[in-house]
N, C-alpha and C positions, 0 to 999 in steps of 0.2 A: 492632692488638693480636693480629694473626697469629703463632703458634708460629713460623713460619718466617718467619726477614726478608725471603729474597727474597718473598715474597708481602706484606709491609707497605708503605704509601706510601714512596717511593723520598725523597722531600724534602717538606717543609713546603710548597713550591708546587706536588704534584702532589696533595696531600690539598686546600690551596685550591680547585684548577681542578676536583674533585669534586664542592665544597661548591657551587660555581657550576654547575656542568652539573645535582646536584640542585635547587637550587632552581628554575632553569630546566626541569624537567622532563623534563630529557637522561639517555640511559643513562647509567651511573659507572661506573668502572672497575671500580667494588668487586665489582662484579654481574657471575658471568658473562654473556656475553652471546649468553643465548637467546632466540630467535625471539617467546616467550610473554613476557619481557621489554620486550624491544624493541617489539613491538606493544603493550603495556600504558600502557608512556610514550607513544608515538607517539596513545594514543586522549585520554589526558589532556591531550596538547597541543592537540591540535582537538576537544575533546570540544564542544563549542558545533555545528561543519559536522556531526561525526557525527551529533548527538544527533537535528539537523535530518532525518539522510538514517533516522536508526533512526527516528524519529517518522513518516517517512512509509512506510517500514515497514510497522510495528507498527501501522496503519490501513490499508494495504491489506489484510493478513493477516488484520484482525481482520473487516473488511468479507466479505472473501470466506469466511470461517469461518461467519461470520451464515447467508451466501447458500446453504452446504452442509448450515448445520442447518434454514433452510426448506427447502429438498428432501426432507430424508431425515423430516419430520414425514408424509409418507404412505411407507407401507412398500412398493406398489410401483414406485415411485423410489428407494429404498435401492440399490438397485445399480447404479444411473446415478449418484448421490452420491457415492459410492465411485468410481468410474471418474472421474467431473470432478474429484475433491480431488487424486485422484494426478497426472493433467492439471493443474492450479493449482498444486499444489505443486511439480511440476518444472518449471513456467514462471518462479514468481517465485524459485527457487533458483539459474535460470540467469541469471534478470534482473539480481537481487540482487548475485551474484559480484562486479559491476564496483562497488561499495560498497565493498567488502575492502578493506583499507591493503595487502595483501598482492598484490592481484591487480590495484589502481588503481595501483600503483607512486608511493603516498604521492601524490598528488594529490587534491585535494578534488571530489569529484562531488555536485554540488548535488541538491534532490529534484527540482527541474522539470526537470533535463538525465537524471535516472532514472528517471522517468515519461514522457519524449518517448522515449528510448531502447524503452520497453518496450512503447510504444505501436507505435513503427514494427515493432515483433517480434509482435505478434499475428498479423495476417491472414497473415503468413509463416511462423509455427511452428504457428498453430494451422488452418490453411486447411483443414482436414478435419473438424475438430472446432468445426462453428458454436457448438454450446448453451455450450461451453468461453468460446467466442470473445467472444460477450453478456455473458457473468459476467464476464470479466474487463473489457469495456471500459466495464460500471458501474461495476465496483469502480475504475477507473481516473477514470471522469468525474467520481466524489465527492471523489478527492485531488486531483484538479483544482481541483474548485469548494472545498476546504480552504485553497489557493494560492489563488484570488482568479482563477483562469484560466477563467470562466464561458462566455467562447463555444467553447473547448476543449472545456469537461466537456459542454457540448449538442450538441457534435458527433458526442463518441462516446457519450451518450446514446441521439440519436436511432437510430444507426448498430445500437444495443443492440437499441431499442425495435423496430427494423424487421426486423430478424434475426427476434428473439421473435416478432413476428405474423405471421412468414411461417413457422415453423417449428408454432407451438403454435395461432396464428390469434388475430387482434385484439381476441378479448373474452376471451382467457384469462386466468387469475392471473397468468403470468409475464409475458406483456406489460403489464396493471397496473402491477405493481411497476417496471416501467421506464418505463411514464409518470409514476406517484411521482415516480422519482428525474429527468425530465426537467422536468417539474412543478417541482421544487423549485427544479432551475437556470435553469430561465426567469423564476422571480421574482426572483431575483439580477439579473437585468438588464432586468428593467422590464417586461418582454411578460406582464401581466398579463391579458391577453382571450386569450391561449395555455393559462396557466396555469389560470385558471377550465374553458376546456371539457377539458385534460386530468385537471384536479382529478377535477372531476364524470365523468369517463368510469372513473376508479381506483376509484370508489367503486362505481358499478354496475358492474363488472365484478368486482372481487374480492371472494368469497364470504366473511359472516360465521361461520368457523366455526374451533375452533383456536386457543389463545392467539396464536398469532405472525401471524393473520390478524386476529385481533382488533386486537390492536396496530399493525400497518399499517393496518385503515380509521381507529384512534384518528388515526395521525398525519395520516391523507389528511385527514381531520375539522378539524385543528389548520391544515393550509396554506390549507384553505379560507375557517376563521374568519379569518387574517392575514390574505388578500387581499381 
């Protein structure tokens, strides 16, 4: 119904071969055809592999957002919190990129081939920045252990866990919180006489004080009734 003909379907089978390219979720003719276009179809048509790669995402991001609001609950850490977010955030923006339809060149990148990837990229992007390096390889080991990959996620757990008590020393909060989270993944695979004396080591070692400390002995409390 274009004013001008040349701009209307040229024949009854070029308005057909539309009707078929929409409902297949293909660009149309009809549509110019921009890049914000074309990527929009392109996300509908795999929207199941993306939804896969934003879901694990949108859990690492959210894990490591967690990790920056415990820091910044004591104010002389505020400005160490600030320094690691800008570090985190341009780690997983670099990470991330190879996600893009635009920059995977339409190929599907699974989350465990986005998570090995980003794994082999820490100790080489972040080599200078240890306390960086721990954060993210929990926030790594927990999308692991989301996938079902639990002797992965204990790997870089521990790797976390041993940075932190060499950095902060082995009755600190921060190492706690990363026997927590190695605690949690060694019950996944059965090493239960592991998980008890790390349980009970998170518990004496991280201070009752603080909603958000509160709520990690709750849960330390909760892994320990389950085993």
């Amino acid at each position: 119904i274009r004013k001008a003909p040349r701009e209307r379907y040229a024949s009854v089978a070029a308005l057909a071969d539309d009707v078929r390219r929409y409902l297949e979720r293909q660009p149309i003719a009809a549509r110019p055809a921009t890049w914000t276009y074309r990527t929009g179809k392109f996300v509908r048509r795999h929207q199941r592999d993306l939804a896969l790669g934003a879901g694990v995402t949108g859990l690492i991001l959210a894990l490591t957002v967690f990790y920056l609001q415990h820091l910044s609950t004591e104010r002389d850490r505020a400005t160490v919190a600030a320094a690691e977010a800008g570090q985190v955030s341009s780690f997983l923006t670099r990470l991330f990129q190879n996600a893009d339809p635009s920059q995977a060149g339409g190929k599907q990148v699974t989350a465990r081939a986005l998570l090995d990837a980003g794994v082999g990229r820490i100790n080489q992007d972040l080599a200078t920045q240890p306390r960086t390096r721990a954060a993210l390889k929990l926030t790594m080991a927990e999308a692991y252990r989301y996938l079902g990959a639990f002797d992965r996620a204990a790997a870089l757990a521990t790797e976390a866990l041993n940075t932190r008590s060499r950095l902060f020393g082995p009755d600190s909060r921060e190492a706690a919180d990363a026997m927590g989270m190695l605690g949690s993944i060694l019950y996944e695979l059965g090493r239960y006489d592991s998980v008890r004396v790390l349980t009970e080591r998170t518990l004496r070692d991280r201070p009752a004080t603080g909603t958000l400390a509160d709520t990690a002995r709750a849960l330390s409390l909760n892994d320990l009734a389950w085993l």
